[in-house]
C-alpha positions as CSV (number, residue, x, y, z in Angstrom):
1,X,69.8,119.7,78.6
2,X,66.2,119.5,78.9
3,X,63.6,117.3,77.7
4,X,61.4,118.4,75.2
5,X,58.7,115.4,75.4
6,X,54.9,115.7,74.2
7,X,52.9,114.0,76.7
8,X,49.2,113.5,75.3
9,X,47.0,115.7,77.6
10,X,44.8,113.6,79.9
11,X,41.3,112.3,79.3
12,X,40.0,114.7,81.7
13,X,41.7,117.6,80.5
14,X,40.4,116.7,76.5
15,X,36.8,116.8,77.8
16,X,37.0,120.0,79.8
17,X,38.3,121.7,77.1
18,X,35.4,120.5,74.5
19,X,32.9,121.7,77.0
20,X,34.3,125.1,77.8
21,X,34.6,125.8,73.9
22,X,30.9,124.6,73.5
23,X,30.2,126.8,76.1
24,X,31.3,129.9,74.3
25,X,30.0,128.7,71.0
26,X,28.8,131.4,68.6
27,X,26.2,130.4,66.8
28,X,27.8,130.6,63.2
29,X,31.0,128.5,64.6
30,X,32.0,125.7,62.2
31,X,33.0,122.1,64.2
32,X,36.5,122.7,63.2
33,X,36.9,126.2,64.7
34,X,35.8,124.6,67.8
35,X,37.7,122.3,67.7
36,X,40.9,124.6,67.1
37,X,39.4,126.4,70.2
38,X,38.9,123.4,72.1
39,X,42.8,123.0,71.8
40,X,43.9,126.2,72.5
41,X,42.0,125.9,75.9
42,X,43.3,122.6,76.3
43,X,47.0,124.1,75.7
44,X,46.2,126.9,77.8
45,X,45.3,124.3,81.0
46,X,48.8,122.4,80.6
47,X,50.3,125.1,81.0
48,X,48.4,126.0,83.9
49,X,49.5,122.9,85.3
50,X,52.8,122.8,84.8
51,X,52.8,126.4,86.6
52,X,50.7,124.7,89.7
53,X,53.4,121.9,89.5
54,X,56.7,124.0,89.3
55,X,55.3,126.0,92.3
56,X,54.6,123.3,94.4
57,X,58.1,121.6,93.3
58,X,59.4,125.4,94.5
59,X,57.2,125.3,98.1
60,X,58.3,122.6,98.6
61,X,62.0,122.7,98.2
62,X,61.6,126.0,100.4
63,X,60.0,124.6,103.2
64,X,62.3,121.6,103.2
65,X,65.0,124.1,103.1
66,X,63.0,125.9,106.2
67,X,62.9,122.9,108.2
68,X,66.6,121.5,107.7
69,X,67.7,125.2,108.7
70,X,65.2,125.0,111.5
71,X,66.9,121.1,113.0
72,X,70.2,122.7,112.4
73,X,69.8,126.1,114.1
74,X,68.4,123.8,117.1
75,X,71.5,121.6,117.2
76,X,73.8,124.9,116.9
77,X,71.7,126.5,119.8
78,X,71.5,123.1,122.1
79,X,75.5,123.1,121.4
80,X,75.7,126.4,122.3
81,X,73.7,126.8,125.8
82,X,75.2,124.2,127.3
83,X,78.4,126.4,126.9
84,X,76.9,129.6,127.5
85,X,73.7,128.8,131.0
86,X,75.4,130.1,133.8
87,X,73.9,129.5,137.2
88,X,74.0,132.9,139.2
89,X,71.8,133.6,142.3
90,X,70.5,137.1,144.1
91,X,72.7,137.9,146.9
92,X,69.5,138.9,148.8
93,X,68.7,135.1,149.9
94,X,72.0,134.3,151.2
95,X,72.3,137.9,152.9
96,X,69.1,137.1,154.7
97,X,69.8,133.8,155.6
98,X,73.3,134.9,157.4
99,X,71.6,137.6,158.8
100,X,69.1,135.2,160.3
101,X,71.5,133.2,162.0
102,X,73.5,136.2,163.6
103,X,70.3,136.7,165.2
104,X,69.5,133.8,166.3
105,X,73.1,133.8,167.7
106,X,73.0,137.1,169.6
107,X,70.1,136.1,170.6
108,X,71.1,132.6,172.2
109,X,73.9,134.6,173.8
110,X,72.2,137.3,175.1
111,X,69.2,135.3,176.1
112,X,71.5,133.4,178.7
């Protein structure tokens, strides 16, 4: 179910709307047709509103949604490297190194 309340506009919002229907008074305009005027615009700025306000409600539940896939993709990933790092060397270093000795060897033996 939703709520049908009628909040009275703000202040604020009352005054803009007087001044942008003065502003686009024509000159035979009677006070009351301004005034209907007046709260057209002032109807048409809720509205406006509540659009600003039901996006931002929207952003935001996106980016929350964002960042709590975000923490648990990191978890899933940290739980998943340490399962999957494997520790594998070139065989060129130890090849070279063995290599190395043998020579110093033969050439230890030979030398004496």
């Amino acid at each position: 179910m939703t709520k049908n309340t009628y909040q009275k506009p703000s202040p604020q919002t009352q005054e803009d709307a007087l001044r942008i229907a003065k502003g686009i008074q024509r000159p035979a305009q009677t006070k009351e047709q301004t005034k209907l005027i007046a709260q057209g615009i002032q109807k048409g700025i809720e509205i406006y509103k509540k659009q600003q306000k039901e996006k931002a409600r929207e952003l935001n539940k996106k980016l929350k949604k964002v960042a709590n896939q975000k923490t648990s993709s990191v978890e899933s990933d940290e739980h998943e490297l340490e399962h999957i790092i494997v520790y594998r060397q070139h065989w060129l270093p130890w090849a070279l190194l063995v290599l190395s000795w043998v020579g110093i060897g033969v050439g230890y033996f030979v030398g004496f």
